[in-house]
C-alpha positions as CSV (number, residue, x, y, z in Angstrom):
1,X,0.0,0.0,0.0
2,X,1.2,3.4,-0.8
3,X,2.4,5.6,2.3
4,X,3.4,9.1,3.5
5,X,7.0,9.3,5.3
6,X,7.8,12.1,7.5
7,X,10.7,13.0,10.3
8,X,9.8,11.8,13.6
9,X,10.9,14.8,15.4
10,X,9.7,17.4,13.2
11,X,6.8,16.4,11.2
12,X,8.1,17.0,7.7
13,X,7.1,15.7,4.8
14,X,10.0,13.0,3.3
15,X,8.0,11.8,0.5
16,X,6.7,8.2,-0.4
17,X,6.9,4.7,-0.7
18,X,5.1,1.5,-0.5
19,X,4.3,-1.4,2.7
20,X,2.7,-3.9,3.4
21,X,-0.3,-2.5,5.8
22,X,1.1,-3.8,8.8
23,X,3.9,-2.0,8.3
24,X,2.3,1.7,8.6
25,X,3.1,2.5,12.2
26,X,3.3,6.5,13.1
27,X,6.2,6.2,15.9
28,X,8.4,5.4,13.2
29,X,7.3,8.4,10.7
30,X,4.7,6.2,8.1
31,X,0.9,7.1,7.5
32,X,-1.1,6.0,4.9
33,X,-3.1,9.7,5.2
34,X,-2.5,11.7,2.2
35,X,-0.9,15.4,3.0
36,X,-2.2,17.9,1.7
37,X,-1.4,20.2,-1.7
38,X,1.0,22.1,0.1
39,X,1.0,25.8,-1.6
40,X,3.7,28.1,-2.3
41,X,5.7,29.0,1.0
42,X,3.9,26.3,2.8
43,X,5.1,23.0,4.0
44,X,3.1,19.9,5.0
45,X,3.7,18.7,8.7
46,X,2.2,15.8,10.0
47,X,1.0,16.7,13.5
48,X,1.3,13.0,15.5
49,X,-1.0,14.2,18.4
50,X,-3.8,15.1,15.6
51,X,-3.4,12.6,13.6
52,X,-3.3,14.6,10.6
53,X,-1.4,16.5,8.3
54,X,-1.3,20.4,8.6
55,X,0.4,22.9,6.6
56,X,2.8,25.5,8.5
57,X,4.7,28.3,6.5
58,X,8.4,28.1,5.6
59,X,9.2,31.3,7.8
60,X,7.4,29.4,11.2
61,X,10.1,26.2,10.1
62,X,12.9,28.0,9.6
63,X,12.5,30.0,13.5
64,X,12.3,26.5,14.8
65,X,9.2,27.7,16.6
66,X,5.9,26.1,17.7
67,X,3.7,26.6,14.7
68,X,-0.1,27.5,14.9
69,X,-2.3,26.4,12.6
């Protein structure tokens, strides 16, 4: 099944690949949750405590601050 990769610690988006469904396990950055279209200046974080994806801008990643949504 196709799946949605993203850093543990931050919540950013690495991309994509393919497991089998037992495989998809959230403490080791895998969803199968789709993020969403991230626009211009915008990056997709997957928020663990949500369980969802949100998008945050570049400027709140770069400060290395606590983004609001």
């Amino acid at each position: 099944m196709k799946v949605y990769l993203f850093d543990v610690s931050s919540g950013l988006y690495e991309g994509e690949d393919y497991v089998e469904p037992n495989e998809v396990n959230v403490d080791e950055g895998i969803t199968d949750i789709a993020p969403p279209v991230n626009i211009s200046g915008q990056l997709p974080i997957y928020d663990r405590s949500l369980g969802n994806w949100k998008l945050v801008t570049n400027d709140c990643m770069k400060k290395s601050e606590k983004c609001n949504d």
